[in-house]
N, C-alpha and C positions, 0 to 999 in steps of 0.2 A: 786028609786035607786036600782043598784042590786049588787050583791057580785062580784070580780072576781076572775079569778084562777091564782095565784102565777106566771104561765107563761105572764099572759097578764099582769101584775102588772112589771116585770119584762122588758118585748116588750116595752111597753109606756115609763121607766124609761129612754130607750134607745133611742125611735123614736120621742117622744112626746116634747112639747116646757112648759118648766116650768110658771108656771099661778096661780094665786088665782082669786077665785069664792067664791058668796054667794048663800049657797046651806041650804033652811029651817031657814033663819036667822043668819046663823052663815058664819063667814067665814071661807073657806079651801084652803090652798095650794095645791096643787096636780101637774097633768099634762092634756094639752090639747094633744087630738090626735083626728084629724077628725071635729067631732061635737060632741064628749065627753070628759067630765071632768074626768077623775081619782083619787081617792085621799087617802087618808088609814088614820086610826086613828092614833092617836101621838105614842104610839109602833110599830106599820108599820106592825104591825099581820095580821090587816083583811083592805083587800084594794076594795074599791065601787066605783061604775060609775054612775055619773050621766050624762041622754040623755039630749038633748035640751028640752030647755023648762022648764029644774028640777035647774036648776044654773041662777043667774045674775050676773049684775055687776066683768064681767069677765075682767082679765088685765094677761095683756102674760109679762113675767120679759123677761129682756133684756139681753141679752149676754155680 
């Protein structure tokens, strides 16, 4: 998992399709965009990415 910068956190919120993933056991809401997961902890301060391969059990929410 890696940190991102407040712009991409931002981009994603916009471009990306609202989804939960189990990333390390736990499960998180975030955003899909591409073939990463996006997600930020529950203050929404510090926002991570997880690549393929680092998330399962992924489900895209429905509009």
């Amino acid at each position: 998992m890696d940190v991102v910068s407040d712009d991409l956190a931002r981009s994603v919120k916009k471009q990306g399709r609202q989804a939960s993933a189990t990333i390390g056991g736990r499960r998180r809401s975030g955003f899909l965009l591409g073939n990463r997961f996006v997600f930020s902890d529950q203050s929404e301060l510090l926002w991570m990415q997880a690549g393929p391969g680092e998330f399962r059990e992924l489900r895209i929410w429905r509009k």
